[in-house]
C-alpha positions as CSV (number, residue, x, y, z in Angstrom):
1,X,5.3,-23.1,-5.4
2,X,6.0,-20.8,-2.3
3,X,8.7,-23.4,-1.0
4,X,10.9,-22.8,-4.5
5,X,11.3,-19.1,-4.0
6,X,14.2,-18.0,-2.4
7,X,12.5,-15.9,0.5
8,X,13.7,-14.7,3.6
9,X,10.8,-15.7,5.9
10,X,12.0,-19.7,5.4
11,X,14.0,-18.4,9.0
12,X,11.3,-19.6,10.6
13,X,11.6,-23.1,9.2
14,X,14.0,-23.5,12.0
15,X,13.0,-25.7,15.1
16,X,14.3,-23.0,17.3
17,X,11.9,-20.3,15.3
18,X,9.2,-21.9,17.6
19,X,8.4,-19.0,19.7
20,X,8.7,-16.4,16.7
21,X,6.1,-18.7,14.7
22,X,4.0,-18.9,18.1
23,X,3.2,-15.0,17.7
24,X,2.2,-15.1,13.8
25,X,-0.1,-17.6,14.5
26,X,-1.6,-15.1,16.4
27,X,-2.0,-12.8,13.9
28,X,-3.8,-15.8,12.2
29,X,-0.9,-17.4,10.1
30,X,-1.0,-20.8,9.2
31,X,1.4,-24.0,8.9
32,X,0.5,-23.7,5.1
33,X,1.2,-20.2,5.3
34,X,4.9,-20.7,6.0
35,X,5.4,-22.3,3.1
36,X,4.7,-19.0,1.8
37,X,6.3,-15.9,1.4
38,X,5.3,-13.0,3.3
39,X,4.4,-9.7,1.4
40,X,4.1,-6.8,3.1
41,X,1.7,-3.7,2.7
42,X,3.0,-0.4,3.8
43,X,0.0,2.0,4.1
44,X,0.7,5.5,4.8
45,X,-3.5,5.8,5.6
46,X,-4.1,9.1,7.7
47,X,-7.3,11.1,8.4
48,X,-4.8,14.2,9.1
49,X,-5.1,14.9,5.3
50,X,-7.4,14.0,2.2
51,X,-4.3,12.3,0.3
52,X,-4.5,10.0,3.2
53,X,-7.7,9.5,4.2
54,X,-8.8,6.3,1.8
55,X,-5.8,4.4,1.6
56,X,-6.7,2.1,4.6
57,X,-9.3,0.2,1.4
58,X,-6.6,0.3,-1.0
59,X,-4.3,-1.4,1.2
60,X,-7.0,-3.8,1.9
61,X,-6.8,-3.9,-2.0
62,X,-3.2,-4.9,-2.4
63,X,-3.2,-7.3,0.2
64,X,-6.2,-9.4,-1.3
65,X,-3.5,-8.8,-4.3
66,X,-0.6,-10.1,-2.8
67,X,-2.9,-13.2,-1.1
68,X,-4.7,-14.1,-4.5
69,X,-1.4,-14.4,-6.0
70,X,0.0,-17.0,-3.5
71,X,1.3,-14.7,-0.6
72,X,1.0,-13.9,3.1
73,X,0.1,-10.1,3.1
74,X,0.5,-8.0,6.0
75,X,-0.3,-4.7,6.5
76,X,1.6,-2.0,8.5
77,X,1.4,1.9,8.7
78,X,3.5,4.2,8.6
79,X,2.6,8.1,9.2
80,X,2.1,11.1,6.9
81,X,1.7,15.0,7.3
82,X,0.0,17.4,5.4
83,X,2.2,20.1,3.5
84,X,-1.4,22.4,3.0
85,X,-2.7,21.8,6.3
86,X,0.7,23.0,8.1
87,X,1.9,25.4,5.4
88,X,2.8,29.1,6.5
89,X,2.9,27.7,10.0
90,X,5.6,26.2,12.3
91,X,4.6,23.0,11.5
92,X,5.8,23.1,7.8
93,X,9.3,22.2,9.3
94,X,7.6,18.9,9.7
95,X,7.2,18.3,6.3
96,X,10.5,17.2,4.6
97,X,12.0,15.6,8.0
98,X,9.2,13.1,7.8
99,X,10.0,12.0,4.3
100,X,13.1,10.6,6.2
101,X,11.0,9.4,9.1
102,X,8.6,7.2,6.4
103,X,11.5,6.0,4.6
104,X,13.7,4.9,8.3
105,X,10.0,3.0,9.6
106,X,9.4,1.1,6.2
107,X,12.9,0.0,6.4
108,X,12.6,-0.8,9.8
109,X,9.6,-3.2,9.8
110,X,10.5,-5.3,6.6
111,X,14.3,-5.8,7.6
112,X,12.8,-6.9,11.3
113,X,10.5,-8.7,10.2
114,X,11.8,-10.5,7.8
115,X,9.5,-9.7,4.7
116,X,10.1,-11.0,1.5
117,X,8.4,-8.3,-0.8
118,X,6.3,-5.1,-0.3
119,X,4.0,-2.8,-1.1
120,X,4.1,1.0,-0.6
121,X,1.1,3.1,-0.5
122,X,1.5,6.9,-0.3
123,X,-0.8,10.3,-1.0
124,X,0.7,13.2,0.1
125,X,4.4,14.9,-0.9
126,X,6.6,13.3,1.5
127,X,4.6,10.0,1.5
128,X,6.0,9.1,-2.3
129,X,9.8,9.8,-2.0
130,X,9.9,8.4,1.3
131,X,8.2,5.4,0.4
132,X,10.6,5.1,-2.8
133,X,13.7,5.5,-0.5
134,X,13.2,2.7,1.7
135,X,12.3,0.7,-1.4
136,X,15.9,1.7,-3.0
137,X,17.5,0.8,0.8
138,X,16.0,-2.2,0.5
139,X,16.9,-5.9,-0.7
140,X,13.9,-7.3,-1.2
141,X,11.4,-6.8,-4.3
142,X,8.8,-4.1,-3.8
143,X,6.2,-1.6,-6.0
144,X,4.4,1.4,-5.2
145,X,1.2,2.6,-5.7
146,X,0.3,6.3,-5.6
147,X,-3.1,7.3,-3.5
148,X,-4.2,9.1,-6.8
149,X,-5.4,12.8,-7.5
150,X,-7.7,14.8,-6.1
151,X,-11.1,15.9,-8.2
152,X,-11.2,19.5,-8.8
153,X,-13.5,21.7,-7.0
154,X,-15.8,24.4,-9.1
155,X,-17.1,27.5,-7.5
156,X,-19.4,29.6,-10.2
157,X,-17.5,27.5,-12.9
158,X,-14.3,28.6,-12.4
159,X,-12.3,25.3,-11.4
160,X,-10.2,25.6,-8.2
161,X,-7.5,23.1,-5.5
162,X,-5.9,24.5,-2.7
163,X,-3.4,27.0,-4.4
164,X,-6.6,28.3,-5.3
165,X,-6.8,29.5,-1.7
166,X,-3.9,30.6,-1.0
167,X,-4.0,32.8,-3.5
168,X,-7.6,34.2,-2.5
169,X,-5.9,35.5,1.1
170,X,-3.4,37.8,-1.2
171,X,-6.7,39.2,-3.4
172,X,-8.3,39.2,0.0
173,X,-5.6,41.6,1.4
174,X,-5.7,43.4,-1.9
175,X,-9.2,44.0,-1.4
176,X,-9.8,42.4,-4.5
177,X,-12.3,40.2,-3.6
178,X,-14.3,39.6,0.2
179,X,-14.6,37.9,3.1
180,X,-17.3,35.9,1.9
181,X,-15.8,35.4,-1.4
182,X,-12.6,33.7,0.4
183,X,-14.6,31.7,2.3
184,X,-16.4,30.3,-0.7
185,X,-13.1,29.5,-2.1
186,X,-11.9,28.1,1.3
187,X,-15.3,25.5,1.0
188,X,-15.1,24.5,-2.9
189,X,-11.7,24.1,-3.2
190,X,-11.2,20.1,-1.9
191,X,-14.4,18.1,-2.7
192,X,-13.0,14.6,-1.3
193,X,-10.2,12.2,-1.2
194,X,-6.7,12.2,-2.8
195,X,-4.0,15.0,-3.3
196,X,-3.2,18.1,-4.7
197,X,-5.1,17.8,-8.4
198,X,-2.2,20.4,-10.1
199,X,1.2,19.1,-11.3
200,X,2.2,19.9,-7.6
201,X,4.6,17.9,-5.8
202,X,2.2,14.5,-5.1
203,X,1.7,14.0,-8.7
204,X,5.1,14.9,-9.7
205,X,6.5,12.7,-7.8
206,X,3.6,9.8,-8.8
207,X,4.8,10.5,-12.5
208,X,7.9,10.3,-11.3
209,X,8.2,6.9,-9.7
210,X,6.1,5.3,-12.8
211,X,8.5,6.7,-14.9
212,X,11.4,5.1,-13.0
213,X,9.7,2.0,-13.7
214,X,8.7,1.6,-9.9
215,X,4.8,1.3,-10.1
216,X,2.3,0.0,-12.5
217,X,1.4,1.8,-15.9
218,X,-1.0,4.0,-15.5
219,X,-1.3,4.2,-11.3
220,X,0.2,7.7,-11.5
221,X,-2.9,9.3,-13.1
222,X,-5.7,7.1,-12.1
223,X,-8.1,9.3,-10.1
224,X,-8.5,8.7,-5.8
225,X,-11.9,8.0,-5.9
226,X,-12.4,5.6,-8.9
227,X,-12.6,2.1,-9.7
228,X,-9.1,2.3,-11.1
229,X,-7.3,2.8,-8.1
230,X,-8.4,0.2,-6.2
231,X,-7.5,-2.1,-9.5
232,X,-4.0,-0.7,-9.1
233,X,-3.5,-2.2,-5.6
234,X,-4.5,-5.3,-6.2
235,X,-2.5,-5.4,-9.2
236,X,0.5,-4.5,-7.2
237,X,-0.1,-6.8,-4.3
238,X,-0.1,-9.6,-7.6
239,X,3.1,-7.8,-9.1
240,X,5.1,-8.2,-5.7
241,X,5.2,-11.4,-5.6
242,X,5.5,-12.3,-9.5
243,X,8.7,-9.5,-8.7
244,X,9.7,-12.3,-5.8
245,X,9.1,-15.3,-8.3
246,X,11.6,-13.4,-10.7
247,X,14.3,-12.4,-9.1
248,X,13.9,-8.6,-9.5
249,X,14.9,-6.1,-7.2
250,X,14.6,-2.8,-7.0
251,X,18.5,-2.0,-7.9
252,X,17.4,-3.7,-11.1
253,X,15.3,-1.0,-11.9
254,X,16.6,1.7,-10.2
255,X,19.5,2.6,-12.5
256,X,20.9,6.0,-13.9
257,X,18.8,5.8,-17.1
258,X,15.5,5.0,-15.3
259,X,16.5,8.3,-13.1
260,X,16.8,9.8,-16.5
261,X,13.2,8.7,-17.6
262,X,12.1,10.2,-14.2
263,X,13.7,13.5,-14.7
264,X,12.4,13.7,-18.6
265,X,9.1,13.1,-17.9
266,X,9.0,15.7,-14.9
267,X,10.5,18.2,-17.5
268,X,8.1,17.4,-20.2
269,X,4.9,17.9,-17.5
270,X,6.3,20.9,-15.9
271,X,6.4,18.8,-12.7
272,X,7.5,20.5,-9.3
273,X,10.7,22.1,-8.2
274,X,10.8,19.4,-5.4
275,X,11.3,16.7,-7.7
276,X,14.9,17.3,-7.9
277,X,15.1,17.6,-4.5
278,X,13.3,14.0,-4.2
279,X,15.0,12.3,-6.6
280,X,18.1,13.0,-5.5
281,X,17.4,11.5,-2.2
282,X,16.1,8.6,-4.0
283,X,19.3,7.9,-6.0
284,X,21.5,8.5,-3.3
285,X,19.6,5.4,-1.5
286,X,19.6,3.5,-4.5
287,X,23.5,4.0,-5.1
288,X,22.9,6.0,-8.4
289,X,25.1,8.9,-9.5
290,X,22.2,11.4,-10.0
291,X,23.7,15.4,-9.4
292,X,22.0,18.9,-10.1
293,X,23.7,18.8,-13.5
294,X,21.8,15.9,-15.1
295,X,18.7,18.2,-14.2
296,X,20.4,21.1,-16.4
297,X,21.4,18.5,-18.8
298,X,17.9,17.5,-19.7
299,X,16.6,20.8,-19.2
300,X,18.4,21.5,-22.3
301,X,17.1,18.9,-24.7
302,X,13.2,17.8,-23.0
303,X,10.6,20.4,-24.1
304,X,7.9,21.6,-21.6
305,X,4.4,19.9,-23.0
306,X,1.8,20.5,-20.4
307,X,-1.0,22.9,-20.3
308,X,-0.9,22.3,-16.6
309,X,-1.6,24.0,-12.6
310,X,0.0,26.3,-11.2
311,X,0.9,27.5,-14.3
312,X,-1.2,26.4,-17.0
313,X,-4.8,25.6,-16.7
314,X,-5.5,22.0,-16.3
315,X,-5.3,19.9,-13.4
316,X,-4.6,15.7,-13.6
317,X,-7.5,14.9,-13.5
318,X,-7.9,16.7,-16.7
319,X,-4.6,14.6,-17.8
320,X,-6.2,10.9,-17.3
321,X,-9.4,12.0,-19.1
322,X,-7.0,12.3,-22.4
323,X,-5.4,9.6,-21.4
324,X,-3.0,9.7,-18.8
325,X,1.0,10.0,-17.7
326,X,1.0,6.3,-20.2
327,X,0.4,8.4,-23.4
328,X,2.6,11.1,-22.3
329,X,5.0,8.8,-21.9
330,X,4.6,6.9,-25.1
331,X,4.8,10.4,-27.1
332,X,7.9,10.8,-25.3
333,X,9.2,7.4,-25.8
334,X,8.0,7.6,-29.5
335,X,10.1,10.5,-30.3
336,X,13.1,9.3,-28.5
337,X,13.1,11.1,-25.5
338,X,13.0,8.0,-23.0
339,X,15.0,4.4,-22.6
340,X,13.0,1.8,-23.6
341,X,14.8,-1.1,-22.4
342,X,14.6,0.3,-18.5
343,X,13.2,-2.6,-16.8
344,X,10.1,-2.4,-14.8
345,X,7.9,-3.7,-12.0
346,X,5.8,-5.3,-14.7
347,X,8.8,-7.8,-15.3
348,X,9.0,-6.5,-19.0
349,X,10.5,-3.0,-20.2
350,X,9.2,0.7,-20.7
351,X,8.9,0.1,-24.3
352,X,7.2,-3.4,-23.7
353,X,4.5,-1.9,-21.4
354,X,4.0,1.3,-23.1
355,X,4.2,-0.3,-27.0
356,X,0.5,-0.8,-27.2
357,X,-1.1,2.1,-24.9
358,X,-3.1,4.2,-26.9
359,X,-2.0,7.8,-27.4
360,X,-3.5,11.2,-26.4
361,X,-7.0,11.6,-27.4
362,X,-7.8,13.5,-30.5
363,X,-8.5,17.4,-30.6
364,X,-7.2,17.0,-26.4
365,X,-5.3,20.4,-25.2
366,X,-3.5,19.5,-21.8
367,X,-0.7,18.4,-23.5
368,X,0.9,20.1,-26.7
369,X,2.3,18.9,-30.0
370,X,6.5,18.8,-30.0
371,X,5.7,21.4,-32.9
372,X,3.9,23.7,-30.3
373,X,5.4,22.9,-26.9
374,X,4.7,25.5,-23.9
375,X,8.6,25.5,-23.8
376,X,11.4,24.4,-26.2
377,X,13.6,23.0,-23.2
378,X,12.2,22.3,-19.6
379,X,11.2,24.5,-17.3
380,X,13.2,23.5,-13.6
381,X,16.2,25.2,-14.1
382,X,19.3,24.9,-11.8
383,X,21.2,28.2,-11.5
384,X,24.4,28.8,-9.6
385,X,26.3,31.7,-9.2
386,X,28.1,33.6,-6.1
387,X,24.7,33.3,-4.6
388,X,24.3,29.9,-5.0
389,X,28.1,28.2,-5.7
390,X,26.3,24.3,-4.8
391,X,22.9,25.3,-6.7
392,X,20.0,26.9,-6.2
393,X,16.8,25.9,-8.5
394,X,14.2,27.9,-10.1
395,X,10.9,26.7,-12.2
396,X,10.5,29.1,-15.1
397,X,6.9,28.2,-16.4
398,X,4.2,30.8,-17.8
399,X,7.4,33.8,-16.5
400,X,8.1,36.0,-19.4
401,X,11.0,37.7,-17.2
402,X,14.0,35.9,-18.5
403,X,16.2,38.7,-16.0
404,X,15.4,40.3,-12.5
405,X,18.1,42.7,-11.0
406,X,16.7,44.6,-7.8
407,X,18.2,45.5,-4.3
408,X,17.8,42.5,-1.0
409,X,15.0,43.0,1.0
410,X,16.4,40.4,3.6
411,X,14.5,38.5,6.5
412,X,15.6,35.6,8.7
413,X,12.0,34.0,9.5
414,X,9.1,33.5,6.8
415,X,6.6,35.3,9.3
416,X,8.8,38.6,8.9
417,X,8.4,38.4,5.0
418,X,5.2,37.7,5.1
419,X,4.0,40.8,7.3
420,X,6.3,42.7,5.4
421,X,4.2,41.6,2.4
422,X,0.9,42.4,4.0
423,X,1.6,45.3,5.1
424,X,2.6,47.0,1.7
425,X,5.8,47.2,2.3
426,X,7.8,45.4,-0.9
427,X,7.8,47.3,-3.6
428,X,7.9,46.5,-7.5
429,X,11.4,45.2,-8.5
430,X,12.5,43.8,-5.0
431,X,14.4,40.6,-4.6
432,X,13.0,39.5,-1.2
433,X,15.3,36.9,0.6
434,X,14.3,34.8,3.3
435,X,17.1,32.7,5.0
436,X,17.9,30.4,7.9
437,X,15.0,27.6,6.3
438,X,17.0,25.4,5.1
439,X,17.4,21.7,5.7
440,X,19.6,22.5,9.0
441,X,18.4,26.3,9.7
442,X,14.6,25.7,9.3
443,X,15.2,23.2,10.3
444,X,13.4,21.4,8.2
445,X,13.3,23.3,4.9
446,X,9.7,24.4,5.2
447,X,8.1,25.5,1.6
448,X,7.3,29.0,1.1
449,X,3.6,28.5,-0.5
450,X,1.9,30.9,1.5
451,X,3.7,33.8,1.0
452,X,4.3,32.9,-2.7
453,X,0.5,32.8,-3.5
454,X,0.1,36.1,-1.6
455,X,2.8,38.1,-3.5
456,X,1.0,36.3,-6.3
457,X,-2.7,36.9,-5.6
458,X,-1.5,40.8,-4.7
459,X,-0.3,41.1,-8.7
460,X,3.9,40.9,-7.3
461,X,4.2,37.1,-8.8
462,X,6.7,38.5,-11.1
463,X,7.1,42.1,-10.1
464,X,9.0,40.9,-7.1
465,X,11.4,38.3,-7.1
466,X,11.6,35.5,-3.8
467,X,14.5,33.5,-2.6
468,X,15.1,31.1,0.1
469,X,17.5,28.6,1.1
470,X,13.9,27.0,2.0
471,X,11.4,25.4,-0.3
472,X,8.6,26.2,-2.9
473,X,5.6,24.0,-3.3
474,X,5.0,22.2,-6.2
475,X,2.0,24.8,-6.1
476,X,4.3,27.8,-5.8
477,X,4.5,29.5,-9.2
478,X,6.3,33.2,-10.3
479,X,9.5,34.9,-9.9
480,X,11.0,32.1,-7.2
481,X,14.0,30.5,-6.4
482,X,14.8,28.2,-3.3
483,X,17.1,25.4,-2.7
484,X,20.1,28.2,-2.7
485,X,23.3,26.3,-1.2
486,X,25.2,26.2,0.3
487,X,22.0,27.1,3.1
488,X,22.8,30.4,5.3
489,X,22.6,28.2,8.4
490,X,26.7,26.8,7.5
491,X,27.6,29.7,6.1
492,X,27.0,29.8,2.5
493,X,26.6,33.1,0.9
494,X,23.1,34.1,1.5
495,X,24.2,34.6,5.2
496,X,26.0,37.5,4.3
497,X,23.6,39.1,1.9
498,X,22.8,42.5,3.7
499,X,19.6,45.3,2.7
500,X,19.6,46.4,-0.6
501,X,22.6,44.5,-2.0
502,X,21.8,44.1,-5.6
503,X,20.8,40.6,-6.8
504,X,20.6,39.3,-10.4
505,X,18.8,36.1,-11.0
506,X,19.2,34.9,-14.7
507,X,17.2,32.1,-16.0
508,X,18.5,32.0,-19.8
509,X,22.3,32.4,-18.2
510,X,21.2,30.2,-15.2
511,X,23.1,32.9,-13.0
512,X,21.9,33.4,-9.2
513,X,24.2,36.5,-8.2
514,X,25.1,39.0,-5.8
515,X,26.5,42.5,-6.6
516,X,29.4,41.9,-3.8
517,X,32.9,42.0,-4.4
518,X,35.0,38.6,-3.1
519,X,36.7,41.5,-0.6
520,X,33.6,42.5,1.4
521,X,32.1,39.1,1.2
522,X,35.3,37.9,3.3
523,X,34.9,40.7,5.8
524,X,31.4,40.0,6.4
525,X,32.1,36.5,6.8
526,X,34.8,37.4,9.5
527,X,31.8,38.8,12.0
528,X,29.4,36.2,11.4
529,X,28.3,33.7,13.6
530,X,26.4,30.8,12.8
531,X,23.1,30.1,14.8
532,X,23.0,27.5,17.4
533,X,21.5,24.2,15.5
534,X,17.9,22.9,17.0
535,X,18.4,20.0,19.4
536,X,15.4,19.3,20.7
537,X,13.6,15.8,19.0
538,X,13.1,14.5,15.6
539,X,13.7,18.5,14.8
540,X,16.8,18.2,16.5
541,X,18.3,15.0,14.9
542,X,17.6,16.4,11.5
543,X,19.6,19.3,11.8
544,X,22.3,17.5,12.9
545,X,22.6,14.8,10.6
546,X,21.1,16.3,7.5
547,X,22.9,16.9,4.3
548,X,22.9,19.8,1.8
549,X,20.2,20.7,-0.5
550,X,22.1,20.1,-3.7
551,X,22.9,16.4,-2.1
552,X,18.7,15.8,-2.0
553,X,19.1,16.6,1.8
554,X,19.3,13.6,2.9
555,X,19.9,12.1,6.5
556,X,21.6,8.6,5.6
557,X,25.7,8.6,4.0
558,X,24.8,5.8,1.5
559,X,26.3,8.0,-1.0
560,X,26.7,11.8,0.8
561,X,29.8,14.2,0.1
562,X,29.3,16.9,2.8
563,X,32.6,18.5,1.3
């Protein structure tokens, strides 16, 4: 059967492929085994983080998958970071750069070595999208599978994850609660395996991708440590190469309205500011018109559903128990919020694989009738504005202020806000402003957790409002709004925000504003200077080759407008 699929591996049929045959065999490949095609397992297994740390069985999983169902699986790694573990440090800068440098060493390995199909396994933030843009780059079949969810920790039955942390250090330097109290929190909060257990970025973007049609019903939900998840890779490794037997690629499935799904069901779950961020990058790859203004555009019509973290109270664990992102996304579908006829990695379409799930369990609370919904429209909201003329993007959960106008309180480094913070020096109805984090000024875009949490855990969430041309983590929640572009670093307007300027950030008028007339904005611009870019390594090549925020920063010109 392997002979009669078109795969690219048959290179090696060739007399003169000798020597290239000569080193699989070392690897212990077969002359039945080149008959075969070869199907690759990506595995971004780490012990630098708990998303990471048990995906070295799972890929064992998928590639027993991929074998069982007649291929030659190979596994290769790839490497991850962990947003918590480097957040409020320089190493946060990391982060988003190695979204790129996943995506650039998938692509790498399957083009050079010819394979025929893949599988990608990620955990952490980065890990997903960068997994989902080297499948969109790519010309061979392929299908993710999402590490899973974290299991809540408990500490004298209150439930707690790691923004529960972060958000002890502000009641810590509130004296609200004590040392030992903080580091009780600090022990309780990650019990094992798997990521982030609140609609934070890791299970946004899972939701995401299964919603794009990109991994297997059900594999966004499904629990790290449980029997599930190590079904879902070997499933995948099967559905690879059925995907190869098929014909189907991934710009089969990766089309405008399957971007559309994405974006709905992120809405609907109140999923992380980064997602738009992500998928951006992800359609740019995949040759998809995808802008800011579809977000806004579905804002409008997708209600917000979810009882869940950071605002609400449930985590995704809590969300599989009821039964998972497959009912969600059969209410949705049911009510005529989603395209059924998207195609799939299942070979058959959303409505085809979601027709006979059953729905949300009975008397459940995580996610709310369409006659109750947390929101009547979506709560990531794109605002522009003379602030933000390319976008800036805010998530409007759980905040009752609709309108915030206070004077700038501006730093140039996340360290300087922070101590400013600490030290009791923002006061009620503040806008503070940190700049120069962007994609190119961070560089990096580093996400702004830490300081987040702390304005939060010292009663400011949404006394004081935060901006940044940097990030927010999917765990960030109050008054916040990052993303702003064009980023200080080229000059967009936040560079020439100065102390005490009044800003106006609008979520109902979707307004990010400056009080600053045209005039004075002009003058200041006529004595700035921008900052030299970073040159020095990976750092280095980011800053110079990265695109806007409101273009999904991203580092390749598939599909980039840097106008």
């Amino acid at each position: 059967m392997g002979k009669d699929l078109r795969i690219k591996s048959n290179v090696f049929d060739d007399p003169k492929r000798a020597p290239n045959r000569a080193m699989l065999r070392a690897v212990g490949v077969t002359d039945e085994d080149f008959k075969k095609p070869m199907i690759g397992v990506a595995s971004t297994w780490s012990e630098v983080t708990p998303c990471n740390v048990h995906l070295d069985d799972l890929a064992i999983n998928a590639k027993n998958g991929a074998e069982e169902a007649g291929g030659v699986p190979l596994i290769f790694n790839t490497i991850t970071v962990s947003d918590g573990i480097s957040m409020g440090t320089s190493g946060m800068r990391y982060s988003l750069p190695s979204r790129d440098v996943i995506a650039d060493s998938i692509e790498t390995v399957v083009g050079a070595e010819n394979l025929d199909a893949y599988v990608a396994i990620g955990g952490c933030d980065k890990n997903i999208p960068g997994c989902l843009i080297s499948i969109a780059r790519s010309d061979v079949p392929a299908v993710f599978v999402y590490g899973g969810t974290i299991a809540p920790g408990y500490r004298n039955g209150e439930k707690l994850d790691i923004v529960s942390v972060f958000e002890g250090v502000g009641k810590h330097n509130n004296d609200v609660i004590s040392d030992k109290e903080l580091h009780g929190i600090e022990c309780a909060a990650c019990p094992g395996a798997g990521s982030c257990g609140g609609m934070y970025t890791a299970n946004t973007m899972a939701t995401a991708v299964e919603a794009l049609g990109m991994s297997l019903p059900g594999s966004s939900s499904n629990p790290a440590e449980s029997p599930s998840k190590a079904d879902d890779c070997r499933e995948a490794g099967e559905a690879a190469y059925r995907l190869l037997e098929q014909g189907i690629y991934p710009k089969d499935i990766l089309t405008k309205e399957a971007f559309e799904n994405a974006i709905t069901v992120v809405m609907a779950l109140g999923g992380s500011t980064n997602a738009i961020l992500h998928l951006l990058a992800i359609a740019n790859a995949a040759q998809v018109d995808v802008t800011m203004d579809d977000f806004n555009r579905l804002q409008e019509k997708v209600p917000h559903l979810a009882d869940l973290k950071p605002s609400g109270k449930y985590v995704m664990e809590d969300l599989h128990k009821v039964g998972g992102v497959p009912a969600v996304m059969k209410l949705l579908l049911d009510h005529g919020y989603l395209h059924g006829d998207c195609l799939t990695v299942t070979g058959k379409t959303i409505a085809e694989n979601y027709a006979d799930v059953e729905g949300l369990e009975e008397g459940q609370e995580v996610i709310r009738p369409f006659s109750n919904p947390y929101r009547e429209d979506g709560p990531l909201v794109v605002l522009k504005g003379n602030l933000s003329p390319n976008g800036s993007v805010a998530k409007v959960s759980g905040i009752k202020v609709k309108r915030h106008t206070g004077p700038a309180r501006v730093f140039n480094t996340e360290e300087d806000a922070t101590n400013a913070v600490m030290n009791n020096e923002i006061n009620e109805g503040d806008v503070l402003v940190i700049r120069h984090v962007g994609p190119k000024g961070g560089p990096g875009m580093p996400e702004m957790l830490s300081i987040s949490s702390i304005l939060v855990g010292k009663g400011l969430g949404e006394k004081v409002a935060l901006l940044t041309d940097g990030r927010f983590s999917g765990g960030t929640h109050g008054l916040v709004v990052g993303h702003i572009a064009p980023e200080a670093q080229v000059g967009g307007p936040i560079a020439f925000l100065e102390e005490g300027d009044l800003v106006t950030i609008d979520s109902e008028q979707k307004e990010l504003s400056m009080d600053v007339s045209d005039e004075e904005m002009e003058r200041r611009r006529q004595n700035w200077e921008a900052p030299a870019l970073y040159k020095k390594g990976v750092l280095g090549k980011y800053a110079h080759n990265v695109s806007c925020s409101s273009q999904g920063a991203v580092t390749d010109y598939i599909n980039r407008n840097d106008q």
